[in-house]
C-alpha positions in Angstrom: 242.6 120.9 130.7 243.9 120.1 127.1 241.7 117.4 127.2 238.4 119.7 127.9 239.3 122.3 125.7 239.5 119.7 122.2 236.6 118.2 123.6 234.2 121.2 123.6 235.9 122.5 120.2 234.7 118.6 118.5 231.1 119.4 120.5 231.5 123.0 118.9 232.0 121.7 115.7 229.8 118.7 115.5 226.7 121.4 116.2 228.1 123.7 113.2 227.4 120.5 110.9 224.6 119.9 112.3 223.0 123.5 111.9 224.2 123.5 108.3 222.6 119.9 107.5 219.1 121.4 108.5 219.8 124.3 106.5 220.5 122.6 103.4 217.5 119.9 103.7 214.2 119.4 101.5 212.0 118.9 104.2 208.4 120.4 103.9 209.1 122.8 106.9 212.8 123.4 105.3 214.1 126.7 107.1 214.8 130.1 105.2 218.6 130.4 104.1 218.6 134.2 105.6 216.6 133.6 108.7 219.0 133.8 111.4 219.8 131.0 113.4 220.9 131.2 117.2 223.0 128.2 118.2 224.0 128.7 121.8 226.5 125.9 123.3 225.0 125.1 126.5 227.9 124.3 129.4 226.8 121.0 131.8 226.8 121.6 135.4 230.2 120.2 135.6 231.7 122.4 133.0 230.5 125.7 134.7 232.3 123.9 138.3 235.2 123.4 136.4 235.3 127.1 134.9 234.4 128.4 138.2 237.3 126.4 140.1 239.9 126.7 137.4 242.3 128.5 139.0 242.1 126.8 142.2 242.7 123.0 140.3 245.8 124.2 138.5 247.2 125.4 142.0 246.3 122.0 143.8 247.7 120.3 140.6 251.0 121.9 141.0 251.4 121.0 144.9 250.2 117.9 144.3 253.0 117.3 141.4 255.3 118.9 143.7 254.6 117.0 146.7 254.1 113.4 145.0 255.2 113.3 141.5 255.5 109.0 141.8 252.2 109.0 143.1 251.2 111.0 139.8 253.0 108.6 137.5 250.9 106.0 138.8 247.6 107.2 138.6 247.9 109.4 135.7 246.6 106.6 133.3 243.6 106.6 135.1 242.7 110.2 135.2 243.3 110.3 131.8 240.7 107.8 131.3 237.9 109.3 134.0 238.6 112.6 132.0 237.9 111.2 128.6 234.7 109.9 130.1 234.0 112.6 131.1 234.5 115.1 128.0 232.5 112.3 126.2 229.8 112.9 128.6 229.8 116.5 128.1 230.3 116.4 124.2 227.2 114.4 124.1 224.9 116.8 125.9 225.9 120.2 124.2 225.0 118.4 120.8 221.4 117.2 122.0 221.2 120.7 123.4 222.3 122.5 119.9 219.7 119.8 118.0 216.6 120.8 120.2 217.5 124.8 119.8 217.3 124.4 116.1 214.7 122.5 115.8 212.2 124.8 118.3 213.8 127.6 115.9 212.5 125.8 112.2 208.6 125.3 113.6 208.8 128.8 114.9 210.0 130.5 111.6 208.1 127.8 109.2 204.4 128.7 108.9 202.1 128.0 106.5 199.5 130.9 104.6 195.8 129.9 104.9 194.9 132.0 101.2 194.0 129.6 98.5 196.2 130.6 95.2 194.2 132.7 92.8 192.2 130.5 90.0 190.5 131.8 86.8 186.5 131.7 87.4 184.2 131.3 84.4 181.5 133.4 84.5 178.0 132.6 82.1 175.8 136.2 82.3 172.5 134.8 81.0 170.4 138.2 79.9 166.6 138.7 79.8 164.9 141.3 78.1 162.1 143.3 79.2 159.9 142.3 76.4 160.5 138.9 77.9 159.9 139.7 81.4 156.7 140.2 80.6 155.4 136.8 79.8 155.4 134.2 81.7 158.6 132.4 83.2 157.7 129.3 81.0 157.3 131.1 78.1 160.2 133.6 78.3 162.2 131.4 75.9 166.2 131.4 76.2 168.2 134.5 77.4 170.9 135.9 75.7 174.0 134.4 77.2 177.5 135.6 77.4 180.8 134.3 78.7 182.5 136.3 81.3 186.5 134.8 82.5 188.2 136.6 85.5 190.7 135.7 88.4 189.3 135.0 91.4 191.6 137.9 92.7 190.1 140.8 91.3 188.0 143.0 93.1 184.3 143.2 93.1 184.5 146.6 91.4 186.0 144.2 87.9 182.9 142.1 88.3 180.8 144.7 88.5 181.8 146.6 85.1 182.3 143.9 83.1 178.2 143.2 83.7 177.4 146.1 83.0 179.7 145.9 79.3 177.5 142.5 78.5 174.3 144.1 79.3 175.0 147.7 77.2 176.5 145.0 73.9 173.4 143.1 74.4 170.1 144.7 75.5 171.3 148.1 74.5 169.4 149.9 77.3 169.3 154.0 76.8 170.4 154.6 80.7 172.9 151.8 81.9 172.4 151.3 85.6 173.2 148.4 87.7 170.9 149.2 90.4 168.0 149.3 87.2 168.2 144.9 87.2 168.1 142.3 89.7 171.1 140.0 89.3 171.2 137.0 90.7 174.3 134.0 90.9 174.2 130.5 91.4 177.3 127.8 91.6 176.9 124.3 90.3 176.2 122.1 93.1 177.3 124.6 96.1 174.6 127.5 95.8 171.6 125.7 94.1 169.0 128.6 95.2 169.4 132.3 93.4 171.1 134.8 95.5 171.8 138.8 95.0 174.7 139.7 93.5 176.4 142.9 95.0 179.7 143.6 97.2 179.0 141.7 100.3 177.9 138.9 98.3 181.1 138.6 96.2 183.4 137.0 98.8 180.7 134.1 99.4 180.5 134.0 95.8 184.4 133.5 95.2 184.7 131.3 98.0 181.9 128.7 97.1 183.0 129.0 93.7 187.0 127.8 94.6 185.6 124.8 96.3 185.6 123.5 92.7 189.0 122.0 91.7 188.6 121.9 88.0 187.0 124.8 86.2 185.3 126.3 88.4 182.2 128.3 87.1 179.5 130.5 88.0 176.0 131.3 86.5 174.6 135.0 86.6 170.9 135.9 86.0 170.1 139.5 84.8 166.7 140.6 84.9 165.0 144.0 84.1 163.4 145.6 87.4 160.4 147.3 85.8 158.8 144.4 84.6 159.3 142.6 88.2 158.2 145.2 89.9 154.9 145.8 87.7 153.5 142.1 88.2 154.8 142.4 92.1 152.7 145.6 92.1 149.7 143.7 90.3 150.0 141.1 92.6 149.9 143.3 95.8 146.8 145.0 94.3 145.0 141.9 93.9 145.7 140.5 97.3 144.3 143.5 98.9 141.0 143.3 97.3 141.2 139.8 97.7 141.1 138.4 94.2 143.5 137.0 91.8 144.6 137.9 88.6 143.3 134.6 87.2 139.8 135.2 88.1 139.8 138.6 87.1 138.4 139.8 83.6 139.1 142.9 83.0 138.5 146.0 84.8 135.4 148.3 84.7 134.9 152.2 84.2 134.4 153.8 87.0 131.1 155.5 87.1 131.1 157.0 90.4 131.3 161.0 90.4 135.0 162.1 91.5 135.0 163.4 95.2 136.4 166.9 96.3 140.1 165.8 97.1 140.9 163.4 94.1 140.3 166.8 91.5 143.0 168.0 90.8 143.7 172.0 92.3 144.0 173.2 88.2 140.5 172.1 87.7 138.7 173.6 90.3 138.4 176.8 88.6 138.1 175.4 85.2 134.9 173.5 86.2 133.4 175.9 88.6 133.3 178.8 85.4 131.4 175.6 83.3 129.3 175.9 86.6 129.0 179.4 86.1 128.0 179.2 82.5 125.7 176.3 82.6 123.1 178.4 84.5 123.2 181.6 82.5 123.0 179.4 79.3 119.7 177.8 80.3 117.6 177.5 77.2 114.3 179.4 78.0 111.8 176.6 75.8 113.4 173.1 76.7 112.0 171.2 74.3 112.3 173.6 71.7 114.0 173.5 67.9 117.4 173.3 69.4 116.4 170.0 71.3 119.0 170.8 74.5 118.6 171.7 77.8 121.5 174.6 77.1 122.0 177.1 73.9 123.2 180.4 73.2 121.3 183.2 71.9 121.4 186.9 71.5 118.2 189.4 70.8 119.6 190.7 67.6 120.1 186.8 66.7 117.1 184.9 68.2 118.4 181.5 66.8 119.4 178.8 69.3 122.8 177.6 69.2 123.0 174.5 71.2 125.7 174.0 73.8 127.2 170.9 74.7 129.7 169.7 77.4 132.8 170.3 75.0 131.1 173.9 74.0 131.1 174.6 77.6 134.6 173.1 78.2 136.0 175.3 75.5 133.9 178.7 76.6 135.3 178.2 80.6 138.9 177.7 79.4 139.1 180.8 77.4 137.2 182.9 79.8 139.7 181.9 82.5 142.7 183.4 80.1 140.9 186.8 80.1 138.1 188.7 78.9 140.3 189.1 75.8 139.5 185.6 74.7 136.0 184.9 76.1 133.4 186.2 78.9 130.0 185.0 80.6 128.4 187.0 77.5 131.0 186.1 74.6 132.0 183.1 73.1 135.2 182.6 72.7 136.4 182.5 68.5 137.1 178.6 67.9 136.4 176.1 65.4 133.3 174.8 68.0 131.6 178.4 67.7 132.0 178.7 64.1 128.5 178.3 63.7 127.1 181.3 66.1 125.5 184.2 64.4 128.3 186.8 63.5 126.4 189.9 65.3 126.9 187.5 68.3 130.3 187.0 68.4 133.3 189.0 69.0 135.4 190.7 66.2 136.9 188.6 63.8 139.9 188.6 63.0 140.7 189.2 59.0 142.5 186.1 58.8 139.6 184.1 60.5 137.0 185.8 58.2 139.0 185.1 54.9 139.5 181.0 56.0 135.7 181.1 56.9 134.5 182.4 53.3 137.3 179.7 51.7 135.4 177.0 53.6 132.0 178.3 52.6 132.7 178.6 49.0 134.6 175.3 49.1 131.3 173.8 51.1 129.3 175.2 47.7 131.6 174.0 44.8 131.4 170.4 46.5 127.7 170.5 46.3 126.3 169.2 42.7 124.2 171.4 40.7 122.0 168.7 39.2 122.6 164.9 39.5 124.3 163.1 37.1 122.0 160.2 35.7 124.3 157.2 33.7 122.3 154.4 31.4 123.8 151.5 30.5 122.5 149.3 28.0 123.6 145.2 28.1 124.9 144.3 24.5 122.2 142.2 24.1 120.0 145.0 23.1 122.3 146.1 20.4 122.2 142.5 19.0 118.3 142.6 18.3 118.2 145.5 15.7 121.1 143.6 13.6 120.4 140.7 10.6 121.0 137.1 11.7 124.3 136.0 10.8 124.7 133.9 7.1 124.4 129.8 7.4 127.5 128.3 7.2 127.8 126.5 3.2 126.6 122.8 3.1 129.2 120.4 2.5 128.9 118.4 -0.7 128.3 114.8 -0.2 130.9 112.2 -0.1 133.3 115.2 0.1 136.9 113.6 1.2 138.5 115.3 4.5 142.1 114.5 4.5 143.6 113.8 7.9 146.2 116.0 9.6 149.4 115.7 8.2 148.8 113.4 5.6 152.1 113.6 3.8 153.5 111.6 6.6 150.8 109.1 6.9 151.6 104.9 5.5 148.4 105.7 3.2 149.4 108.7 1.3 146.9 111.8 0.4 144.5 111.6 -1.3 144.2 108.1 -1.2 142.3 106.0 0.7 142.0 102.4 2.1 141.5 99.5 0.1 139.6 96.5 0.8 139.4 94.6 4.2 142.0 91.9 4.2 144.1 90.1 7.0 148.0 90.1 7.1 148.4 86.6 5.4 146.5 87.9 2.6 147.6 91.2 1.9 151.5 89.8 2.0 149.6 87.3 -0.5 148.1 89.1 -3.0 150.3 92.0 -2.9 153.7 90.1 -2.8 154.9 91.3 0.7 157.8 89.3 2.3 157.0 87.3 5.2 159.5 89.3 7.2 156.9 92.2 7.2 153.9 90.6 7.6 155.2 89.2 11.0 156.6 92.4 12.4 153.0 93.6 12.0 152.1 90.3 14.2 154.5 91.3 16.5 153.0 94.8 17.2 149.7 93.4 17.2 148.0 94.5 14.1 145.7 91.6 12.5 143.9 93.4 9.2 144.7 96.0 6.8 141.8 98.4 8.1 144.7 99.7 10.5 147.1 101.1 8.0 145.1 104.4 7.3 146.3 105.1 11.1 150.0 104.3 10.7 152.6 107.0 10.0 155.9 106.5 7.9 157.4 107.4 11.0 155.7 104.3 13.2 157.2 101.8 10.5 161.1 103.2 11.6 160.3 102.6 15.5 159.0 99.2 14.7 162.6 98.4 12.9 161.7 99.0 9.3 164.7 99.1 7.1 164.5 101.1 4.2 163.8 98.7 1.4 161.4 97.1 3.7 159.7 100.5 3.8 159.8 101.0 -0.1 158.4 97.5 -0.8 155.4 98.7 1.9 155.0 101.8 0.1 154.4 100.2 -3.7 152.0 97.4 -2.2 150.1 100.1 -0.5 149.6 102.0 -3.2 148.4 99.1 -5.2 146.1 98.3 -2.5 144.5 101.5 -1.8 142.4 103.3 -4.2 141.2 106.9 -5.1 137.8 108.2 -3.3 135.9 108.1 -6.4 137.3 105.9 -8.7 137.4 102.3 -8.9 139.4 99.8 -6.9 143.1 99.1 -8.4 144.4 95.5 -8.8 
């Protein structure tokens, strides 16, 4: 009995460690410090037998000890050693027992959640305006495109108002109203084709959008219904009468009279009184001086006043207010009637006569009395009754013109060139260094008949000093000679 009892309080044990070791693990299916854990010590067959028969193996124990007590001195080593077997036995099957209870408790209590974790969705809101609606698709040009970011958490209800926020900041619409545009989404590579956006479509929206691990985005396409619907409506039309809008030009006038039920019930009246009034108002003499087939006349004012459609539009109108305004026999008192005889019409009012002799005497002042008749004469004409102009004096002969700004020129004023002679000679005659004579060469002058073109200023780009330029000066002047007089030497 010792023997069992320390045997199941080592199996008792042994499973305590063993409960604790699973608690304290990093496994992936690692079990919840306050979930409760049952550990139940399950007894073997032979430990219930032995509980069950205690009382009766104690009593056979003592007679046995009583009876033979050598007999138990000699086999007491080996009891001893079945029992050990024995609790060893038993030890070993509570412990698998205690292992396979804890582990049927961790799978139980470890279960994994099937939600995805909440990601941040990019949303692009690409906006079309109804000016652009109404062009063609290839020709619409670019929408106006805004970036939307929400968690793929929040409810469809978010979505929804922050659409509505881009299209008021960028269309500015008078009435905002989501049902007013069809709105469309597509996801990269998931959702190629355009599909509606609106509540029931917002889970397959968020869930085709997740399925992309990095950044996942989303394009929405707003579009303005009232364009949409007009070419839907156009196209409709066209398909019932069986032609297309490409092949149609342009639509006629209608020239067909109206039947009963397309007139509307407020002109029924109005056109049976123009009815009424086209047959009193028959003129008498078709063909007459008032050239229509309808005027108005009176016996005290014989002269025909010719009615037309708008005159009778006018008259019905009026008449259908009250005989206050107008009747079968009186016009009514417009602008289109001004012109019926005043015995004819009905009273004036003192206001209407006062405007009406205003326009008459404004009708008179335009009018001229006589017309204005303008001459005009060319200047030419004036020009013939005046003297010839006085000749211009003759010049006197051999008269000497002096060039334009001859103070500056190599030859100066009023003298004038001297005889023809090359370089060579001129230096010659007129002792001129060599020195100038060649810088002449160099710029291409050959005889002296070129100085009268040369300026003072020429000879300091060429590189003339100044002494070179005095020593020019006093041969020139030796050179060249008055107009009139003789030639100096």
């Amino acid at each position: 009995m010792p023997i069992r009892s320390s045997a199941r309080n080592i199996s008792a044990s042994i499973a305590n460690l063993a409960a604790s070791d699973l608690l304290n693990s990093d496994d992936e299916n690692q079990m919840d410090i306050d979930a409760d854990v049952d550990v139940t010590l399950v007894q073997s067959d032979d430990e219930d037998h032995d509980g069950k028969s205690g009382a009766g193996d104690e009593q056979e124990d003592e007679e046995e000890e009583e009876a033979s007590e050598d007999e138990e001195d000699d086999s007491e080593d080996g009891d001893e050693v079945e029992e050990d077997k024995e609790g060893d036995k038993d030890e070993e099957e509570e412990e698998e027992e205690v292992v396979v209870g804890m582990k049927r408790k961790r799978k139980a209590s470890a279960k994994k959640s099937d939600k995805p974790s909440p990601s941040e969705i990019e949303y692009k809101v690409c906006m079309f305006t109804a000016k652009q609606m109404k062009k063609a698709k290839s020709s619409r040009g670019h929408p106006i495109t805004e970036i939307l970011n929400l968690s793929s958490d929040k409810p469809w209800s978010t979505l929804e108002s922050n659409i509505l926020i881009k299209i008021q900041l960028a269309l500015q619409p008078s009435v905002l109203r989501f049902s007013d545009y069809s709105i469309t989404f597509t996801v990269p590579r998931k959702v190629t084709e355009p599909m509606l956006l609106n509540d029931t479509k917002y889970e397959y929206l968020i869930k085709k959008a997740l399925l992309i691990k990095n950044n996942p985005n989303v394009k929405i396409i707003v579009e303005p219904k009232e364009a949409t619907n007009k070419e839907n409506e156009d196209s409709s039309d066209d398909d019932k009468d069986g032609t297309s809008a490409k092949g149609k030009k342009g639509k006629k006038r209608s020239t067909k009279v109206p039947k009963a039920r397309d007139i509307l019930p407020a002109n029924v009246a109005l056109n049976a009184k123009i009815g009424e009034l086209r047959e009193k108002w028959i003129c008498p003499t078709p063909g007459g001086p008032c050239g229509s087939a309808h005027c108005f006349f009176t016996e005290t004012q014989p002269e025909h006043f010719p009615l037309s459609h708008d005159h009778f539009q006018s008259w019905a109108a009026a008449a259908l207010k009250g005989k206050a305004f107008a009747d079968l026999a009186t016009p009514p008192n417009n602008e289109l009637f001004d012109q019926v005889a005043r015995g004819a019409r009905a009273a004036q009012s003192p206001l209407l006569k006062r405007r009406l002799e205003l326009h008459e005497q404004a009708v008179r002042k335009s009018t001229p009395v006589a017309p204005q008749v303008h001459v005009n004469f060319p200047p030419e004409f004036a020009n013939l009754f005046r003297p010839p102009p006085p000749a211009p004096p003759v010049a006197a002969p051999n008269a000497f013109i002096a060039p334009p700004n001859s103070a500056n020129m190599l030859i100066p004023h009023p003298r004038v060139a001297g005889p023809d002679l090359s370089l060579e000679d001129f230096c010659s005659i007129y002792h001129v260094d060599m020195d100038i004579c060649n810088r002449f060469k160099e710029q291409r002058f050959k005889r002296t008949t070129a100085f009268k073109f040369v300026e003072l200023g020429d000879l300091k780009d060429m590189g003339f000093l100044k002494g070179e330029i005095a020593e020019l000066k006093v041969a020139i002047e030796e050179w060249s000679r008055m107009p009139d007089g003789p030639q100096e030497s």
